[in-house]
C-alpha positions as a Markdown table, in Angstrom:
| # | Residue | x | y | z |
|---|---|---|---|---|
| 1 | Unk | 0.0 | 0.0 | 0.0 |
| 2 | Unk | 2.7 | 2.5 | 0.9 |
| 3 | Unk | 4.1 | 1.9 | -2.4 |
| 4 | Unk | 1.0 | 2.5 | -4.2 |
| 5 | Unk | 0.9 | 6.3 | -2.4 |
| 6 | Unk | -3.1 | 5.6 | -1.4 |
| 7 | Unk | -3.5 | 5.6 | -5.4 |
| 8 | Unk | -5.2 | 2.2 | -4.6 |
| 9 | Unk | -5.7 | 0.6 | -1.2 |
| 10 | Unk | -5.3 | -3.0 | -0.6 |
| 11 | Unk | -7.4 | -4.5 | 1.5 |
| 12 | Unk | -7.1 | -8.5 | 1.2 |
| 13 | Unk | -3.7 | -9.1 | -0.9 |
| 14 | Unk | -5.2 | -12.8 | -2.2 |
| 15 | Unk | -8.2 | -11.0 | -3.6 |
| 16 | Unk | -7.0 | -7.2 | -5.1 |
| 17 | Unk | -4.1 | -8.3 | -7.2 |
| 18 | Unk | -5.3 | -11.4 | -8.8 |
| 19 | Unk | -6.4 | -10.1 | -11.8 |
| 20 | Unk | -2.7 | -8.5 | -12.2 |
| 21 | Unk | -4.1 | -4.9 | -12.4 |
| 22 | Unk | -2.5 | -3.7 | -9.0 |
| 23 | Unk | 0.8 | -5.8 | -10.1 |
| 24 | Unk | 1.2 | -3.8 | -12.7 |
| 25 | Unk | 0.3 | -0.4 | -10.8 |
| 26 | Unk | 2.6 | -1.3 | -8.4 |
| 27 | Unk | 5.5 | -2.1 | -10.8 |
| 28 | Unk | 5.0 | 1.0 | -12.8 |
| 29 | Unk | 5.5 | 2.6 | -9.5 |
| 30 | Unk | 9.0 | 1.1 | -8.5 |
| 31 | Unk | 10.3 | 1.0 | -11.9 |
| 32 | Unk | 12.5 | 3.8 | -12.9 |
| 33 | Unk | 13.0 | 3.2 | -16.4 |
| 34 | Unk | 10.4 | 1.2 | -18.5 |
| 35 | Unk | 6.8 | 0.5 | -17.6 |
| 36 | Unk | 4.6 | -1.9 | -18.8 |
| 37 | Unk | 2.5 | 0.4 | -21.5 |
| 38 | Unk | -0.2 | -2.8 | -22.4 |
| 39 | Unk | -2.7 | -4.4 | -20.1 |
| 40 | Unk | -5.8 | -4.6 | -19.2 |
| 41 | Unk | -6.8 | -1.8 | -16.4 |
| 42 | Unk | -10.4 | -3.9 | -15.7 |
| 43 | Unk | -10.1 | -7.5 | -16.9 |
| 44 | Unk | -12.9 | -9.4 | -17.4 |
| 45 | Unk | -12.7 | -13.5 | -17.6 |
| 46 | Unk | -9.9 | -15.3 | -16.3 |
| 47 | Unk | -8.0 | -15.3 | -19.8 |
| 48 | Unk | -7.4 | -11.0 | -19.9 |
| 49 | Unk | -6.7 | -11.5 | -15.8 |
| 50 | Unk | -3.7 | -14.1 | -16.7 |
| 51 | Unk | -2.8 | -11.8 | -19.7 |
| 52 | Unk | -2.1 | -9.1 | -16.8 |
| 53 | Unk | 0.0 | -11.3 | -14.3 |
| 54 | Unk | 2.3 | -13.0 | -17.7 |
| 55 | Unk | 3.0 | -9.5 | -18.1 |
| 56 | Unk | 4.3 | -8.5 | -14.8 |
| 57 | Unk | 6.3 | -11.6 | -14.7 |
| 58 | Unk | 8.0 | -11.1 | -18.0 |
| 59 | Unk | 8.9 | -7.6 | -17.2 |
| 60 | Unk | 9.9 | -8.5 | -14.0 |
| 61 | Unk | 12.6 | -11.0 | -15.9 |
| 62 | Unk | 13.5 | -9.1 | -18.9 |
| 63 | Unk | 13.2 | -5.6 | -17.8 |
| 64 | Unk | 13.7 | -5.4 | -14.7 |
| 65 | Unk | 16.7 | -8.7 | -14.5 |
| 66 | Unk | 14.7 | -9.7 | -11.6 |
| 67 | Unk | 15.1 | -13.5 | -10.1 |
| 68 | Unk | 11.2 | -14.9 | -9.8 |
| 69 | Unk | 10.2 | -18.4 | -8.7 |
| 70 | Unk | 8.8 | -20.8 | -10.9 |
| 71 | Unk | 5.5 | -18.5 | -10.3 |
| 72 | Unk | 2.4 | -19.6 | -12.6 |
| 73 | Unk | -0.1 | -16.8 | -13.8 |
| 74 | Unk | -2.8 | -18.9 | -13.4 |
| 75 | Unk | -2.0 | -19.6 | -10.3 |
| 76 | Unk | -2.0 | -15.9 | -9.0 |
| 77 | Unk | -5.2 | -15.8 | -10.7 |
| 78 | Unk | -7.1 | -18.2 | -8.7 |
| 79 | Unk | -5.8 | -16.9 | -5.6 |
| 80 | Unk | -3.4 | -19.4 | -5.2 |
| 81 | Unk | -1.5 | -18.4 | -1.5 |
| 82 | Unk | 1.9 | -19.7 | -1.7 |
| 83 | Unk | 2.2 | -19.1 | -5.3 |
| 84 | Unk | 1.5 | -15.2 | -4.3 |
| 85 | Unk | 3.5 | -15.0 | -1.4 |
| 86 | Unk | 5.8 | -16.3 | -3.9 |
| 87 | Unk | 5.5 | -13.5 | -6.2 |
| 88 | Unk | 5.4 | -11.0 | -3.4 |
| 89 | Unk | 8.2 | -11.5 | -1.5 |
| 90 | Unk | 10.7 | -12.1 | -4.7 |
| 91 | Unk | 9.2 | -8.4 | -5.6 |
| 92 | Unk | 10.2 | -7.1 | -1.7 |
| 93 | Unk | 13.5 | -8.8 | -2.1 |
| 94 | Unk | 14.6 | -7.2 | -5.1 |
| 95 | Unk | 13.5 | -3.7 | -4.2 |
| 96 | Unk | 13.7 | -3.0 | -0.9 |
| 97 | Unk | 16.3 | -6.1 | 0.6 |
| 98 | Unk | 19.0 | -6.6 | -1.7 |
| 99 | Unk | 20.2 | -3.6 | -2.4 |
| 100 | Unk | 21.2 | -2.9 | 1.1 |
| 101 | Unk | 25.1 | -3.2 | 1.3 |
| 102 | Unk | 26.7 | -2.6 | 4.9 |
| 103 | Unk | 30.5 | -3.7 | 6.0 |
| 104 | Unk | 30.9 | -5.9 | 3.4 |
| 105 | Unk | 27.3 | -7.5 | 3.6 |
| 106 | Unk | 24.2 | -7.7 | 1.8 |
| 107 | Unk | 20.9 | -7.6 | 1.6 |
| 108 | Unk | 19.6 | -9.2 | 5.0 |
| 109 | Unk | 22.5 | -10.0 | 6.5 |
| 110 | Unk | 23.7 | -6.2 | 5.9 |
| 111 | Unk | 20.7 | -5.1 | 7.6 |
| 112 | Unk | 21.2 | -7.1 | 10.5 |
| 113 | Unk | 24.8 | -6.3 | 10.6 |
| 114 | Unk | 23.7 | -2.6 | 11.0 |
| 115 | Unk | 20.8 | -2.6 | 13.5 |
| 116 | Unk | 23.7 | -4.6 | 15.7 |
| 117 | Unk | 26.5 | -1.6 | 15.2 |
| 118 | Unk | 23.5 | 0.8 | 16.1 |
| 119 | Unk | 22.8 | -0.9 | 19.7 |
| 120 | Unk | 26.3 | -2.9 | 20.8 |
| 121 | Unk | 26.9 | 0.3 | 23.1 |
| 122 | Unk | 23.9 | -0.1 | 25.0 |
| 123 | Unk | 23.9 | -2.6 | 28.1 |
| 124 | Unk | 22.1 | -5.6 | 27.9 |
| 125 | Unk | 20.8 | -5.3 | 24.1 |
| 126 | Unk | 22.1 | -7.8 | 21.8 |
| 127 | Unk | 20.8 | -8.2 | 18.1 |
| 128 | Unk | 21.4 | -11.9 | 17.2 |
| 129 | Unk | 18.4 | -12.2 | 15.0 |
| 130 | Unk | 15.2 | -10.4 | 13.6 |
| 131 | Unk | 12.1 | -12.5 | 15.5 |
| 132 | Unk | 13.7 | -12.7 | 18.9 |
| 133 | Unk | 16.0 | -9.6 | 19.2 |
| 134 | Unk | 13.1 | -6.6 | 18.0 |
| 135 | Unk | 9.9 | -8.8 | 19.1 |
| 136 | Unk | 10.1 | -7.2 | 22.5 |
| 137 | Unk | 10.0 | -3.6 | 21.1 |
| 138 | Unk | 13.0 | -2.3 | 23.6 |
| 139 | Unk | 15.4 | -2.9 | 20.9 |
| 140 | Unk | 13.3 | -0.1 | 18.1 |
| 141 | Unk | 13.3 | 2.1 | 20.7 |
| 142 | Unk | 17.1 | 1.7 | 21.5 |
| 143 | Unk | 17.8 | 1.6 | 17.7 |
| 144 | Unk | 15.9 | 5.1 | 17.8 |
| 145 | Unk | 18.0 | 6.3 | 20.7 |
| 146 | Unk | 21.6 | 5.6 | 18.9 |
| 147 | Unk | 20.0 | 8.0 | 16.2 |
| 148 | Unk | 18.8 | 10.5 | 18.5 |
| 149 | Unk | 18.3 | 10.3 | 22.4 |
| 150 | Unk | 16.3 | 13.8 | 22.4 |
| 151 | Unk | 13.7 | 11.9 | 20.9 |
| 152 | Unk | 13.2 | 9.1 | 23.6 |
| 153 | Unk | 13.7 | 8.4 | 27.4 |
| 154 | Unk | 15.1 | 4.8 | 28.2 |
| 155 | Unk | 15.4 | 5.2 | 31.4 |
| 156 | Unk | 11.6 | 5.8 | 31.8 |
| 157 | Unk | 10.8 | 2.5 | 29.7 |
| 158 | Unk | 10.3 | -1.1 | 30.8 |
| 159 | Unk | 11.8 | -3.6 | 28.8 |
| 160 | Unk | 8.8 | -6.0 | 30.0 |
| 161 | Unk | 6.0 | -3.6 | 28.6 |
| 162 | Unk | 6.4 | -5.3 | 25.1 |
| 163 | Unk | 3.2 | -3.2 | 23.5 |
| 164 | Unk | 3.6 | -0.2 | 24.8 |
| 165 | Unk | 7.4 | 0.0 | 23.8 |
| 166 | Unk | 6.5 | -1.5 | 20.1 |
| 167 | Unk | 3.7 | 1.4 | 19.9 |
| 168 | Unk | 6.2 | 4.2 | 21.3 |
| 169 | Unk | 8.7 | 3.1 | 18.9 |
| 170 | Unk | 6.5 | 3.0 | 16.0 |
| 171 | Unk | 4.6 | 6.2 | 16.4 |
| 172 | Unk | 8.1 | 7.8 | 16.7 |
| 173 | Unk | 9.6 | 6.4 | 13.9 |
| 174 | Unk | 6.9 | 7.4 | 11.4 |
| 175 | Unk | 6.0 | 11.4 | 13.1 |
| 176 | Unk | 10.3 | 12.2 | 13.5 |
| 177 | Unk | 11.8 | 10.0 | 10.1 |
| 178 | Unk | 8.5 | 9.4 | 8.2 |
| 179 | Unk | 9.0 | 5.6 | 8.5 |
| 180 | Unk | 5.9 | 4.5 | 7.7 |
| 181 | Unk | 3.9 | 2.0 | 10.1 |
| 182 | Unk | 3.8 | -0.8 | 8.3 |
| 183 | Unk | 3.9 | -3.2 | 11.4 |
| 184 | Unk | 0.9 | -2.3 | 14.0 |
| 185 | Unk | 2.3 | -2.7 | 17.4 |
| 186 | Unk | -0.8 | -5.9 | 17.9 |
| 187 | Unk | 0.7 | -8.0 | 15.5 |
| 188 | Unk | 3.1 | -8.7 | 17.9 |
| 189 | Unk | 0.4 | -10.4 | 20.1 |
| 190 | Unk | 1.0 | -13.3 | 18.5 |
| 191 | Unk | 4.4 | -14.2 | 16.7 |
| 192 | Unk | 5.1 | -11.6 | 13.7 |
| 193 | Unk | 6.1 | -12.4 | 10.2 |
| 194 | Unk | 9.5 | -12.2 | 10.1 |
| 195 | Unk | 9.4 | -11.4 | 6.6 |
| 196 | Unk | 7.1 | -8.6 | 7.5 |
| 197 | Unk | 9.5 | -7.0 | 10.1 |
| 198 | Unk | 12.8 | -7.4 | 7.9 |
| 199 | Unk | 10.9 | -4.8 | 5.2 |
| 200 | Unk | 10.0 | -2.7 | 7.8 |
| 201 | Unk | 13.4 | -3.0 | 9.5 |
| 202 | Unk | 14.6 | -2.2 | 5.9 |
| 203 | Unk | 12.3 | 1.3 | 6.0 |
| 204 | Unk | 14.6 | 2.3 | 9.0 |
| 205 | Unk | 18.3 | 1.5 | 6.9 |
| 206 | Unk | 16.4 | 3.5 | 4.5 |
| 207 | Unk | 16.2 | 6.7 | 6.0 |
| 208 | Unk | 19.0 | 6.5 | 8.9 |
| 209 | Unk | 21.7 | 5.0 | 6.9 |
């Protein structure tokens, strides 16, 4: 959605881009050379729907010199989950992952690499992984400290008060660096995906790098 500047929202990802039209939208959007000029703005039948989706994964290939799974149109089409996480995620990877490059890493492993340098002043913080090490919410709001420590108070937090320190964090994040919120601070309620967090976490490298 963030991508799509509110042009178009989406509201159930398996439903709004199987016909390919938001696909292509959204590929217009991050491309900064060619775009894909033919296709079908409102399909109709499955056969103008699958015309849509070939075309985003063609230009994705041979424009773009993207890697993509073995990803089948009709697949997307029919709302297929895995085929579209699939599709997604080798989309995420290309643009906002991989081209992170920090002390002779990349792409996730950079990004971890960085968020550690950020925090391995501060006492008993340690980044050994995504899930574990930000889950808590302590370690965004440390992260945000190492950028600035006018714009938070550690010493007022509790490291216990998961929620509250996710939702601090967050709300800071986006008003002070214009990160957008693309995690809500309930997700963490139950475990988060870590896919999920690692493009958000990418959001930060973004603009503090």
């Amino acid at each position: 959605n963030y991508r799509l500047n509110s042009e178009i929202l989406v509201k159930d990802l398996f439903v709004d881009i199987c016909d390919g039209s938001i696909l292509i939208r959204l590929i217009n959007v991050i491309s900064t050379e060619a775009k894909i000029e033919q296709w079908v703005e409102v399909p109709e039948g499955n056969i103008q729907k699958i015309q849509n989706v070939n075309s985003v994964i063609n230009f994705l290939i041979e424009k773009m010199k993207f890697f993509v799974p073995d990803v089948s149109a009709t697949s997307v089409v029919t709302g297929n989950v895995k085929t579209i996480m699939d599709l997604i995620w080798a989309i995420i990877y290309q643009v906002e992952i991989k081209p992170i490059n920090y002390g002779g890493l990349s792409d996730r492993f950079a990004l971890l690499s960085w968020c550690q340098d950020q925090v391995n002043t501060y006492t008993g913080v340690a980044v050994m992984d995504f899930l574990k090490s930000f889950s808590e919410g302590y370690t965004f709001c440390v992260l945000i400290h190492s950028q600035d420590p006018s714009l938070i108070d550690l010493e007022s937090l509790f490291e216990y008060k998961k929620l509250d320190n996710l939702r601090l964090a967050f709300s800071i994040a986006e008003k002070s660096w214009g990160i957008p919120q693309l995690l809500d601070y309930q997700d963490f309620l139950d475990e988060v995906d870590e896919i999920s967090l690692i493009l958000y976490l990418a959001q930060w490298w973004n603009k503090l790098k």
